[in-house]
C-alpha positions in Angstrom: -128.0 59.5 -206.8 -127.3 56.6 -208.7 -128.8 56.4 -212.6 -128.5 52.8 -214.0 -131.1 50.9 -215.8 -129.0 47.4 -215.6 -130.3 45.3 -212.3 -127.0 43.8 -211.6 -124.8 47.3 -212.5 -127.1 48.4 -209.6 -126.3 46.2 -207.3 -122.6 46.2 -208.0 -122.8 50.1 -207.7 -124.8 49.8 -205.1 -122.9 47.8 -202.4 -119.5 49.9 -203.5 -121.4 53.1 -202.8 -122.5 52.0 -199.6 -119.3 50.6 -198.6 -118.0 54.2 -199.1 -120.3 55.4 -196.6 -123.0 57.2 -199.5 -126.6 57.1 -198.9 -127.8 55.7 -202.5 -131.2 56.4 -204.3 -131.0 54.4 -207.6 -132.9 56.3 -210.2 -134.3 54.1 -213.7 -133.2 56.8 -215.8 -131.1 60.0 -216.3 -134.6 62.2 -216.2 -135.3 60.7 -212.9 -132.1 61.0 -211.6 -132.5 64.7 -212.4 -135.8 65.5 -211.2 -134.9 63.9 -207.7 -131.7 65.5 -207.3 -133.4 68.7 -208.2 -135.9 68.0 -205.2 -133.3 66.8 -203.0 -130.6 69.7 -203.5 -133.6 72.1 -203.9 -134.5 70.9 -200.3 -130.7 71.2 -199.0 -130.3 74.4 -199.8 -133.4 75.6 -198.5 -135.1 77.0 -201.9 -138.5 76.4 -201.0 -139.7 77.9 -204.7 -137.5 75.6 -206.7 -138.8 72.7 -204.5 -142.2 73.2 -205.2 -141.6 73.7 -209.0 -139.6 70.3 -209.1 -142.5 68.6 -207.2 -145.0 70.2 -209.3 -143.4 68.5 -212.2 -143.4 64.9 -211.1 -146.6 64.9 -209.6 -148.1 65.6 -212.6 -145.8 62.7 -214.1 -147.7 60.3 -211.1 -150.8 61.8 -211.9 -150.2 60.4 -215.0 -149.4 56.9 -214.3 -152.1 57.2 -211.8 -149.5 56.8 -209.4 -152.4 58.1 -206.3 -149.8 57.8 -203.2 -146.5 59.1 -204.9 -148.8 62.3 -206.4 -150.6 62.7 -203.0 -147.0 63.6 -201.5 -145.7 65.7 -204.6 -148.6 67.4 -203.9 -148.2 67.6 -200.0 -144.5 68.7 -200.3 -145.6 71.5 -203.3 -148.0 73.7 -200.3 -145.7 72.7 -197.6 -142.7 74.0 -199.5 -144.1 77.4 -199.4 -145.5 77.0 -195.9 -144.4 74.7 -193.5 -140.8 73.9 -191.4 -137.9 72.6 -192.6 -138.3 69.4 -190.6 -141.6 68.7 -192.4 -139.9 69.2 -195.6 -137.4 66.8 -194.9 -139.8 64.3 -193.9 -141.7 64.4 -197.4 -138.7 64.2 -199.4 -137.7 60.7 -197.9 -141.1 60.2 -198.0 -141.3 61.0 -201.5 -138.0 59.4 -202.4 -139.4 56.3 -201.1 -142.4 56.5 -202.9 -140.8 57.5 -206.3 -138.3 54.2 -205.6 -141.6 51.2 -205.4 -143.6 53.3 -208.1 -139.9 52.5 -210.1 -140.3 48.9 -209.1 -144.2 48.2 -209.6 -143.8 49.6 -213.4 -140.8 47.5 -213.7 -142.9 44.7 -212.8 -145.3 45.5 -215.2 -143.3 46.0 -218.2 -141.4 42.8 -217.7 -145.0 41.2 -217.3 -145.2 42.3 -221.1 -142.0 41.5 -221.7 -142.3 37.7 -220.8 -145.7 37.3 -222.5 -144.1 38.7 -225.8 -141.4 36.2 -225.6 
């Protein structure tokens, strides 16, 4: 897990990473960071109640950025955290990583959209 809100920090950090053979999720900010490494360790070890609490949490962040897809899945992965194999779980926290990473880019997109009209 990678925090870094510069573009080109995360690239530089990025490619080093990866040269060293880490799987890298780049996370906008230090509360992101946290809440997916939450999900993601919650997942590893197997702590299906934990998991569920940490997706609880950021689906109701998505729900409020109306982020429909990325609060669809929080919500998936918060019953089948309880329920459902640990195959499926993995599945919907790369799903979910995914996710969380473009909703990151669209709002990105969007702010800098203000950003240039401001300037």
């Amino acid at each position: 897990m990678l925090a870094e809100d510069n573009a080109v920090s995360q690239k530089v950090a990025r490619r080093f990473l990866e040269r060293m053979g880490c799987d890298v999720t780049i996370a906008e900010t230090g509360a992101e960071a946290v809440r997916l490494a939450q999900i993601k360790a919650s997942e590893s070890l197997g702590d299906r109640r934990q998991l569920a609490h940490a997706v609880h949490q950021l689906g109701g962040s998505s729900a409020n950025i109306h982020a429909v897809l990325l609060r669809n899945l929080c919500s998936r992965l918060e019953h089948a955290a309880l329920e459902d194999s640990l195959a499926l779980l993995e599945s919907l926290v790369t799903q979910l990583t995914e996710e969380a990473v473009r909703v990151r880019v669209a709002l990105e997109n969007i702010t800098d959209g203000f950003t240039s009209d401001s300037a």
